[in-house]
C-alpha positions as CSV (number, residue, x, y, z in Angstrom):
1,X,0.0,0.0,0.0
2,X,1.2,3.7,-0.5
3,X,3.5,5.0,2.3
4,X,4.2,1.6,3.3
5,X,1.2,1.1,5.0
6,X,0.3,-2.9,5.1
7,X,-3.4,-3.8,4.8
8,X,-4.4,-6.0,8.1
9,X,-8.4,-5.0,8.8
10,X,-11.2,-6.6,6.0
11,X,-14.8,-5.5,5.7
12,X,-16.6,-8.4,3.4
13,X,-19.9,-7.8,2.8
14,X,-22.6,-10.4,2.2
15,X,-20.1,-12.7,3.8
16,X,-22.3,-15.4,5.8
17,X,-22.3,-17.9,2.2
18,X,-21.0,-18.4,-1.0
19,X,-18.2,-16.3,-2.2
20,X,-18.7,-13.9,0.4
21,X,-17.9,-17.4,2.9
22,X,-15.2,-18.3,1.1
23,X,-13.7,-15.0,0.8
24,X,-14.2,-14.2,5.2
25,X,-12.4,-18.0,5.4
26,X,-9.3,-17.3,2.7
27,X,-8.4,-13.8,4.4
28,X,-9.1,-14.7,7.9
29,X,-6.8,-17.4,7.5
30,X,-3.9,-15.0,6.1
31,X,-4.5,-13.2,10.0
32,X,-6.3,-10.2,8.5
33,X,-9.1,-8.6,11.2
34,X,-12.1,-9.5,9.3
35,X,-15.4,-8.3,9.5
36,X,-18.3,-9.8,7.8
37,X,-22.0,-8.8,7.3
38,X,-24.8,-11.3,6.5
39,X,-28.6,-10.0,6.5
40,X,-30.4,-13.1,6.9
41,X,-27.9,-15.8,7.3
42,X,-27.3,-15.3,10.9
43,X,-27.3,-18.6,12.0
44,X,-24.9,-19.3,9.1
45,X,-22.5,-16.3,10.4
46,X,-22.4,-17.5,14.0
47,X,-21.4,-20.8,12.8
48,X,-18.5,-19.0,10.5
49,X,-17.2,-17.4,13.3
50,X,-17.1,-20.2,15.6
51,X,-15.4,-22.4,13.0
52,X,-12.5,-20.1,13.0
53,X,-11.8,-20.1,16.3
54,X,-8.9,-18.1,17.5
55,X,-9.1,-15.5,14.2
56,X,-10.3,-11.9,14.6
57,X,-13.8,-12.2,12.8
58,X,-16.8,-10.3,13.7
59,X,-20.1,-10.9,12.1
60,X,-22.2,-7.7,12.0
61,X,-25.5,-7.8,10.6
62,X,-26.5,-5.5,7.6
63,X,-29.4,-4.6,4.8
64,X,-27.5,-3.4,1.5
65,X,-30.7,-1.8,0.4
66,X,-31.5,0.2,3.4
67,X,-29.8,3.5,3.8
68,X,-30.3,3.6,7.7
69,X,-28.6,0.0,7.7
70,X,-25.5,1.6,5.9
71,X,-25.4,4.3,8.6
72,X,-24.8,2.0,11.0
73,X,-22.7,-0.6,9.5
74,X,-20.3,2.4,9.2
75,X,-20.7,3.1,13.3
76,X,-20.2,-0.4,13.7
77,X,-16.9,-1.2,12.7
78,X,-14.5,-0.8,15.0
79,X,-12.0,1.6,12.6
80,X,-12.2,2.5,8.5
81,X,-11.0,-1.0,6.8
82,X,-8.2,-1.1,4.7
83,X,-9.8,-3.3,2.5
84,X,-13.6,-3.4,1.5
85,X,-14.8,-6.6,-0.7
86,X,-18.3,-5.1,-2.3
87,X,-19.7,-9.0,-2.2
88,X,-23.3,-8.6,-1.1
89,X,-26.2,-8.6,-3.7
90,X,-29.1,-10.6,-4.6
91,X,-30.0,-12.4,-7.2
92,X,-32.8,-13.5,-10.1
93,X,-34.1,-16.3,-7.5
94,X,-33.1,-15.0,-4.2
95,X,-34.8,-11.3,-4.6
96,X,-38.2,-13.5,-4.6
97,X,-37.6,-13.3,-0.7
98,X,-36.9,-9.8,-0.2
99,X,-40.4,-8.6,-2.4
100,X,-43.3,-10.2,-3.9
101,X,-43.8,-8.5,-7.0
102,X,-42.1,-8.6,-9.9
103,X,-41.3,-4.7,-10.4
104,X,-40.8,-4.5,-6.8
105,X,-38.6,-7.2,-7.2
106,X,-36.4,-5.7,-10.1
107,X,-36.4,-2.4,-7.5
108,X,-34.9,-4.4,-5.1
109,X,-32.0,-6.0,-7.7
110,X,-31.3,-2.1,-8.3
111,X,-31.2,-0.5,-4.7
112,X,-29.5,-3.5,-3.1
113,X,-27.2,-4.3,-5.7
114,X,-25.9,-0.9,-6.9
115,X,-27.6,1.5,-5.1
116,X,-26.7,0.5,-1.6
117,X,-23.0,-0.5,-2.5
118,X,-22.8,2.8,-4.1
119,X,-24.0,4.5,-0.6
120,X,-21.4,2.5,1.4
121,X,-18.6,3.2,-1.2
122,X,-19.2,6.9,-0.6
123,X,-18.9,6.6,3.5
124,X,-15.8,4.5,3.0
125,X,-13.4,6.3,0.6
126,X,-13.2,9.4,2.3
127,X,-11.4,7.9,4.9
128,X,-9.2,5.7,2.8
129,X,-8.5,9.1,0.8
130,X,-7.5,11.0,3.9
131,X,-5.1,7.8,4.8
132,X,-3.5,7.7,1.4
133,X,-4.1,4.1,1.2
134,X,-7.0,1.7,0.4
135,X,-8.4,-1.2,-1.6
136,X,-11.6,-1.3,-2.9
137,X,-12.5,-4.9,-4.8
138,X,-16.1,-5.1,-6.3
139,X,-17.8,-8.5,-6.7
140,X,-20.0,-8.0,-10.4
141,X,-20.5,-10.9,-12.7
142,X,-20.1,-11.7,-16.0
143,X,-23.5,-11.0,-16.8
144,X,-23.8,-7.1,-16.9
145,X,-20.4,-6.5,-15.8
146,X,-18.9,-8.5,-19.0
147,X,-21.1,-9.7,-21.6
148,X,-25.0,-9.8,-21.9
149,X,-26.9,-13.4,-21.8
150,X,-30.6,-12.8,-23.5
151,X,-33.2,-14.3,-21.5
152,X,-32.0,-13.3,-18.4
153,X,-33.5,-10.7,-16.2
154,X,-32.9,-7.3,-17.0
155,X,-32.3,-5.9,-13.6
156,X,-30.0,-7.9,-12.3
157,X,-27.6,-7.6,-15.4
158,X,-28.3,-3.8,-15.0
159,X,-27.3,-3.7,-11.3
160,X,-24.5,-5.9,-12.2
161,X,-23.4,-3.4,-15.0
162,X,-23.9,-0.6,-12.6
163,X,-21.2,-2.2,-9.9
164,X,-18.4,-2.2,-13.1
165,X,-19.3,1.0,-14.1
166,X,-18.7,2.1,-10.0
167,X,-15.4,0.4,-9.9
168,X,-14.3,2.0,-13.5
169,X,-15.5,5.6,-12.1
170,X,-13.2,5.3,-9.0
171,X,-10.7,4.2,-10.1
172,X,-10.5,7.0,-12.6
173,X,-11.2,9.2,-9.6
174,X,-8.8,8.1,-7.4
175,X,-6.3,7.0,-9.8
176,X,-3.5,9.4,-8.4
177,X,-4.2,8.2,-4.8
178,X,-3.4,5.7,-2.7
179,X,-6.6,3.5,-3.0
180,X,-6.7,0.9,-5.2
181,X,-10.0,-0.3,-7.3
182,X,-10.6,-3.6,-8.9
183,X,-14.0,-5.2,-10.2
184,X,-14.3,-9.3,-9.7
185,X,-16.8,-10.6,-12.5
186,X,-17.4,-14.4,-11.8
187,X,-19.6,-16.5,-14.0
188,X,-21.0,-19.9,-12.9
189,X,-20.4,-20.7,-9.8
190,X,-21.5,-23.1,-7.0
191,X,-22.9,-20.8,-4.2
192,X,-26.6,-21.2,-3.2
193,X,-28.0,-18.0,-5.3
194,X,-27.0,-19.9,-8.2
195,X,-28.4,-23.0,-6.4
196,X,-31.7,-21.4,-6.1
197,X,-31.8,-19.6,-9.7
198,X,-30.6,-22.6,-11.6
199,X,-29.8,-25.9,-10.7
200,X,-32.3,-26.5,-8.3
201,X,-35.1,-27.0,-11.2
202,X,-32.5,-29.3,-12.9
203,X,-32.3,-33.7,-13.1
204,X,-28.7,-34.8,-12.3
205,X,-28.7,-35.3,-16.1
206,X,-29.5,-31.8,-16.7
207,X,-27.2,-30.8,-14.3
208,X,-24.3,-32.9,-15.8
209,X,-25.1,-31.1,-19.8
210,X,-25.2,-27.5,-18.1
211,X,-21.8,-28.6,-16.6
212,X,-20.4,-29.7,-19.4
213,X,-21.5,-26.7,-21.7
214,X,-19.7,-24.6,-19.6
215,X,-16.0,-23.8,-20.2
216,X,-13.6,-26.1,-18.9
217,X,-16.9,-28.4,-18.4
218,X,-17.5,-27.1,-14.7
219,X,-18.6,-24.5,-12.5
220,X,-16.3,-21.5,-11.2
221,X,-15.1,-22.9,-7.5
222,X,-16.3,-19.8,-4.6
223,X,-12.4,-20.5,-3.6
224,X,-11.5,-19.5,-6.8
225,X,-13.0,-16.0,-6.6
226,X,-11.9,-16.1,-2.9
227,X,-8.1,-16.4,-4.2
228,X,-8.3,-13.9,-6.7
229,X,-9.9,-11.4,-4.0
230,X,-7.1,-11.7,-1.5
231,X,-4.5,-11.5,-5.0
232,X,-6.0,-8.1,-4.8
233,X,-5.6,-7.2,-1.3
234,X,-2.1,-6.7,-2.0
235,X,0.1,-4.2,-2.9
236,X,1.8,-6.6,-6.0
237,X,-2.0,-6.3,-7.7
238,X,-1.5,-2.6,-7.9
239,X,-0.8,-2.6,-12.0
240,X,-4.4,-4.0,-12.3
241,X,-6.1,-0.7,-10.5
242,X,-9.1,-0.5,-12.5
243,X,-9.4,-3.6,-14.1
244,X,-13.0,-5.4,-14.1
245,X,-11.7,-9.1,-14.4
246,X,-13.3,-11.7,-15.8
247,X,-13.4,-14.4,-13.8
248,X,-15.6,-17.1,-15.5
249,X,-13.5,-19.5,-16.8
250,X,-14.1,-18.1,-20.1
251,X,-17.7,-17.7,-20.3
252,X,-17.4,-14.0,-20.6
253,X,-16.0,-14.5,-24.3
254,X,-18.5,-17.3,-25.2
255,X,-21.9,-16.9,-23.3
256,X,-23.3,-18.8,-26.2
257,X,-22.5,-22.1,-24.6
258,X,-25.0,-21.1,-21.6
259,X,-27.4,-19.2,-24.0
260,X,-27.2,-21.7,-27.0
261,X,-26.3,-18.8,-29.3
């Protein structure tokens, strides 16, 4: 980091599954002071936490899509992180739970998924600005944030979109400070939002032929992404300051074998 300054505190947001999981587990075992938020997984975070016994992990609970919530997130941690992972969102199945209709529902892709990480963004930087040092790593996807995959629903490629186009604007903005910004675009991969959007409604057979159409012939691994993310926490990732990557096993540069175009 500039002036020397060595990264050691974590906020990861949407942290109690999935990436967000693997991501808490793969820094908190490189000793970083994490802190994680979850929303409705707190079972799931208590159970994190107590299966790393001995790290410095604190689960704090947290609604993306409430402004109030971001308030006190902010009051909550203990001092401004030196590293913010941008992994909370929702998804095409998983919105069903947070509203009932389907424009309410698309609201909801929008506010939670770009809105509200653009409103904690904008409590967070100052501070990292005033420090002279800072990452910032959001999690897109390869829909929205890489390619476009007709059929699929409109807001949540456009909230995706919106979180690559936050991470380009920053880091133009901040490109002659300290912070550091990177964008993490996954495809495929075996979390439970893509559980409950896709392969739930799928035979093992069906399963096996989505597999296999994908690149490589398998889904993205959350320890994948979780690797790449702490790649970025340190200072040797600072030529890529700005990049979106692409991190779908190629899927970004052939959606076709998902879509059938």
């Amino acid at each position: 980091m500039a002036g020397g300054h060595v990264p050691r505190s974590v906020l990861v947001t949407g942290g109690s599954s999935g990436i967000g999981r693997a991501v808490v587990q793969r820094v908190a075992a490189e000793d970083f002071d994490v802190c994680f938020t979850y929303r409705s997984g707190e079972a799931r975070a208590r159970e994190l936490v107590e299966a790393l016994p001995g790290r410095r992990l604190r689960a704090l609970p947290f609604d993306q899509g409430d402004h109030e919530s971001v308030e006190q997130l902010v009051r909550s941690l203990p001092a401004p992180p030196d590293v913010v992972i941008f992994n909370a969102a929702l998804g095409s199945a998983t919105v069903t739970g947070y509203a009932s209709s389907a424009a309410a529902q698309d609201e909801a892709l929008l506010r939670v998924n770009a809105t509200g990480v653009l409103w904690l963004a904008q409590r967070l930087v100052p501070a990292m600005r005033e420090r002279g040092s800072g990452t910032l790593v959001f999690v897109s996807s390869v829909l929205g944030g890489v390619t476009t995959f007709p059929g699929f629903r409109l807001a949540d490629g456009m909230s995706k979109a919106a979180v690559a186009f936050l991470a380009w604007q920053l880091a133009a903005e901040l490109s002659h400070t300290g912070v550091d910004v990177y964008a993490i675009c996954p495809g495929a991969t075996e979390t439970p939002m893509l559980e409950a959007s896709t392969l739930s409604a799928m035979t093992p057979e069906q399963r096996r032929a989505f597999e296999q159409r994908l690149p490589k012939g398998r889904l993205v691994r959350p320890e994948e992404i979780a690797e790449l993310a702490l790649f970025l926490c340190r200072p040797e990732a600072r030529v890529l300051h700005g990049a979106v990557l692409d991190a779908s096993l190629g899927l970004g540069v052939h959606p076709g074998l998902v879509t059938g175009g």
